[in-house]
Backbone as a ProteinNet text record, in pm:
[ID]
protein_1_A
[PRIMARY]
XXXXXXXXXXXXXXXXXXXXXXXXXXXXXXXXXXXXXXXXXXXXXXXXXXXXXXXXXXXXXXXXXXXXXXXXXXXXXXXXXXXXXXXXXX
[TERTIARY]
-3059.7	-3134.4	-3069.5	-3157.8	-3124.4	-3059.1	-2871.1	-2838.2	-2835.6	-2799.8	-2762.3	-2901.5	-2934.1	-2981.3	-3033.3	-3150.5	-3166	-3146.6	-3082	-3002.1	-3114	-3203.6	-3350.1	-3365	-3373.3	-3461.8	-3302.7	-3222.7	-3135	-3085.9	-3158.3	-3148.5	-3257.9	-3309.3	-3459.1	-3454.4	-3377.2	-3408.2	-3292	-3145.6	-3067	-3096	-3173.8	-3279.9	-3358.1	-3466.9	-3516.8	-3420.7	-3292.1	-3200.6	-3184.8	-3131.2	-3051.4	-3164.5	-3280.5	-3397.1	-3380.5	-3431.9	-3473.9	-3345.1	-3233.5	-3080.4	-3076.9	-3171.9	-3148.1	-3104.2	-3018.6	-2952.2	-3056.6	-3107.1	-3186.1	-3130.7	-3017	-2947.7	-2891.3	-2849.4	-2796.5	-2939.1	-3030.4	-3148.5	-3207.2	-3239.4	-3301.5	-3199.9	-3082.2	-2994.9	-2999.9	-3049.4	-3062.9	-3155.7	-3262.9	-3443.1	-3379.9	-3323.1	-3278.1	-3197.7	-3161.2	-3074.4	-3147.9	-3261.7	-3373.4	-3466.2	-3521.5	-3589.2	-3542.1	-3384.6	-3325	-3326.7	-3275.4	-3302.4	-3428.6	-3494.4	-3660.8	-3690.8	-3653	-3682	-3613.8	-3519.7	-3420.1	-3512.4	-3565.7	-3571.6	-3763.1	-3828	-3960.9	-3940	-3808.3	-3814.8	-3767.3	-3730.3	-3668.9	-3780.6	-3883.5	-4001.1	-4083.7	-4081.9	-4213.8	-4336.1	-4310.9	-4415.5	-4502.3	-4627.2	-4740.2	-4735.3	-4745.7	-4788.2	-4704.8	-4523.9	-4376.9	-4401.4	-4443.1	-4426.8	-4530.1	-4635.4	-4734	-4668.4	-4575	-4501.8	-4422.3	-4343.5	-4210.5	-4296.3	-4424.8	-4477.1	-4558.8	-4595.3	-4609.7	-4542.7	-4422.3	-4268.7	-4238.8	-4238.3	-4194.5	-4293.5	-4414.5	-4528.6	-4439.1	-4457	-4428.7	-4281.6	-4167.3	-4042.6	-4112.2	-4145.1	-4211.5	-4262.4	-4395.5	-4439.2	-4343.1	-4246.9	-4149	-4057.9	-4015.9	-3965.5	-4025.2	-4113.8	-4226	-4212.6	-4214.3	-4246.2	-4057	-3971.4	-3815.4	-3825.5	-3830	-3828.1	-3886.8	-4017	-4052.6	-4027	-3997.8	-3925.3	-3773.8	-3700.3	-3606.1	-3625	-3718.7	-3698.2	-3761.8	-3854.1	-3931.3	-3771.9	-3720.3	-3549.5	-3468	-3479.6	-3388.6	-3477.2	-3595	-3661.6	-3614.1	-3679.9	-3622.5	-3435.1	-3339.5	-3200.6	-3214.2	-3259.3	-3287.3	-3354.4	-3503.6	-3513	-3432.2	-3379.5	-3243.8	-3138	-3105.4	-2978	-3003.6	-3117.6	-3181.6	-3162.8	-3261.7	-3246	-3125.5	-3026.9	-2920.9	-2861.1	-2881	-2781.7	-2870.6	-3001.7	-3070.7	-3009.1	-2936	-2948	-2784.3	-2739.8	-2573.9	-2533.5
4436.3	4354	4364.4	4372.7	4345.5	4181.9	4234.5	4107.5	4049.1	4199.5	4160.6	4118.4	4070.3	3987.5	4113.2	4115.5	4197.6	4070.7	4156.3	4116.5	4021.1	4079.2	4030.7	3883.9	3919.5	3776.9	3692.2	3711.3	3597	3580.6	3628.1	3570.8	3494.4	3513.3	3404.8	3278.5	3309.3	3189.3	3095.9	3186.3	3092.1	3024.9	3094.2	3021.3	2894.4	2908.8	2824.3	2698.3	2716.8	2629.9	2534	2633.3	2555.6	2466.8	2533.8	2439.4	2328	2325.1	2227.2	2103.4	2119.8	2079.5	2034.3	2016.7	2029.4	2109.8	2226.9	2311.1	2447.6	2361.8	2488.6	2547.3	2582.4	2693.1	2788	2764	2837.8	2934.2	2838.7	2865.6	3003.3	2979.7	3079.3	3182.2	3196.2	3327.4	3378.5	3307.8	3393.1	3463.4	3336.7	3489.7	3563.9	3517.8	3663.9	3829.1	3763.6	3869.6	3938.5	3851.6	3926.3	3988.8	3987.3	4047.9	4208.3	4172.7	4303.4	4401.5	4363.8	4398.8	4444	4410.6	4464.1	4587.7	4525.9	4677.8	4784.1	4750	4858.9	4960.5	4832.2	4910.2	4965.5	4906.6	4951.5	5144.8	5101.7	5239.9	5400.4	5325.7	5455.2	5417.8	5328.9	5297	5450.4	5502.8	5601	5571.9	5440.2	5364.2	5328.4	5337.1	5254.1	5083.2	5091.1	4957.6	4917.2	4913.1	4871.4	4810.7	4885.3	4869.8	4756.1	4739	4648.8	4504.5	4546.3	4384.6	4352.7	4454.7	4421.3	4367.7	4392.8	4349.2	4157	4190.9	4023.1	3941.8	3995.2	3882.6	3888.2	3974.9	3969.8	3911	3880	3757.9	3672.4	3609.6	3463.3	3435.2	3521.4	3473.4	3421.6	3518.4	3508.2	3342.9	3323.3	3188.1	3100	3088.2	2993.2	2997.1	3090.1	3052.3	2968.7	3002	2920.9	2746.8	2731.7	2620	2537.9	2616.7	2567.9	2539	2612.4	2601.4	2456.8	2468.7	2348.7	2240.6	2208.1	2083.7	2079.5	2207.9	2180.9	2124.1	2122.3	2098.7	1972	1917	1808	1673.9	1750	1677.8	1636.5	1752.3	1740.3	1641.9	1660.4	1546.6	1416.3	1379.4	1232.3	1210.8	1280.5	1268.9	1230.5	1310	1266.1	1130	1099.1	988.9	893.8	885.6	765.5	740.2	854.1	850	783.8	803.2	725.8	598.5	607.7	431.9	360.5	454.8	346.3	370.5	423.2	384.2	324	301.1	172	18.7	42.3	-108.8	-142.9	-23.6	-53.1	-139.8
-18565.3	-18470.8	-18333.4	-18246.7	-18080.2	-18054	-18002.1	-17993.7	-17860.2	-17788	-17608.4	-17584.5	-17484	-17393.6	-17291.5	-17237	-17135.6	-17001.8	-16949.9	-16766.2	-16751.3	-16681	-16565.3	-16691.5	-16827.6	-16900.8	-16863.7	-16902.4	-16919.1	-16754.8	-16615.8	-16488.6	-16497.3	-16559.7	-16553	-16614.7	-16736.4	-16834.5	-16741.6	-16675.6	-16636.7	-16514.4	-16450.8	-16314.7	-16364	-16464.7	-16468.6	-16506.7	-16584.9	-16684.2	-16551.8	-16394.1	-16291.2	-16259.6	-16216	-16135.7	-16245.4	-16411	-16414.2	-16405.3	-16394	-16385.9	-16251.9	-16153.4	-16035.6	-15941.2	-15992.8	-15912.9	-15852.4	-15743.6	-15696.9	-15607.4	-15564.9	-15514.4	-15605.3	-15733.1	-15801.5	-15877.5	-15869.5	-15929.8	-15851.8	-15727.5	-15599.3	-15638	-15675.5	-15685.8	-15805.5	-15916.8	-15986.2	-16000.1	-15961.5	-15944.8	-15878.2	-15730.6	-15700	-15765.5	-15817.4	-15909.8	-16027.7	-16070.3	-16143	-16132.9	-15935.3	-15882.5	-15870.3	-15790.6	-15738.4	-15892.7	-16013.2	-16126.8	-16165.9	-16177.7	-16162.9	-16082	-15941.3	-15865.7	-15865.2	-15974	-15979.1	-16148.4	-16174.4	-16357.5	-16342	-16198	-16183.6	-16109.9	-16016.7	-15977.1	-16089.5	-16195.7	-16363	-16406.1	-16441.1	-16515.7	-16543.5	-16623.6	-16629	-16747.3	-16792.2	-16838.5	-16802.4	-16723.6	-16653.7	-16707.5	-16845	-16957.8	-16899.1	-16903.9	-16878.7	-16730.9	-16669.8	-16494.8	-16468	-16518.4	-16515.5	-16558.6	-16681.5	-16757.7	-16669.2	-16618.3	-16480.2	-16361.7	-16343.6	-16189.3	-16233.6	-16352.1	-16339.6	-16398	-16446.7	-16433.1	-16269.4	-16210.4	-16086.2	-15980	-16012	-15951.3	-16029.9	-16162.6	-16194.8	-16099.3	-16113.1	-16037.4	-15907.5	-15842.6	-15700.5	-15676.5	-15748.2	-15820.2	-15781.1	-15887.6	-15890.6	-15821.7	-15768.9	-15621.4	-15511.5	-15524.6	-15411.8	-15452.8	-15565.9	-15625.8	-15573.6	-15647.6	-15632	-15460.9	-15358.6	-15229.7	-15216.9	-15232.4	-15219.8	-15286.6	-15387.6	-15443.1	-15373.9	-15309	-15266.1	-15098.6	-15049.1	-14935.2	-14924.9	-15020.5	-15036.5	-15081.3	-15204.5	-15225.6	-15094.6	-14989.1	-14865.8	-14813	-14825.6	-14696.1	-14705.1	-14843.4	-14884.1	-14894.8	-14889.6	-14837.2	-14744.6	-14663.1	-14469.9	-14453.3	-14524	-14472	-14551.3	-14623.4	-14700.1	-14603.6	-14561.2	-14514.8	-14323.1	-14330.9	-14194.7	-14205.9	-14340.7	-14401	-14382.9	-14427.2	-14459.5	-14254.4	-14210.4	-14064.5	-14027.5	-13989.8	-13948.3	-14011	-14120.4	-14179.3	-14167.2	-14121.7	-14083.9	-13913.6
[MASK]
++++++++++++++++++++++++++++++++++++++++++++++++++++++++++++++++++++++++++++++++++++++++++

């Protein structure tokens, strides 16, 4: 049986692990690291079928990047307005 782990799935699975953990910086680096992986394994691809499976894992990352950004900056907003909050009331 196949025990290792292919790279790109286990940057993904550990991306999604950080986002849902909160850690969306650690999260954004690992899609990253599964993207660069991808375009590394689309450019040896001489599979058509293969290259097609690598291009819409590499939409869904894409996807969820979009999604992490924005819950991360939506997270920063509300820091900012708290932290407003609290020096108004100091």
């Amino acid at each position: 049986m196949f025990d290792e782990v292919n790279p790109i799935l286990k940057n993904v699975d550990e991306a999604r692990e950080f986002a849902t953990m909160g850690n969306y910086e650690a999260s954004l680096k690992s899609y990253s690291s599964a993207r660069e992986l991808i375009t590394m394994e689309q450019k040896s691809c001489r599979s058509r079928l293969e290259n097609d499976k690598w291009s819409s894992l590499l939409k869904d990352i894409i996807d969820e990047e979009v999604r992490i950004r924005k819950i991360k900056k939506f997270m920063n907003d509300i820091d900012l307005l708290l932290s407003a909050e609290d020096a108004k009331r100091q």
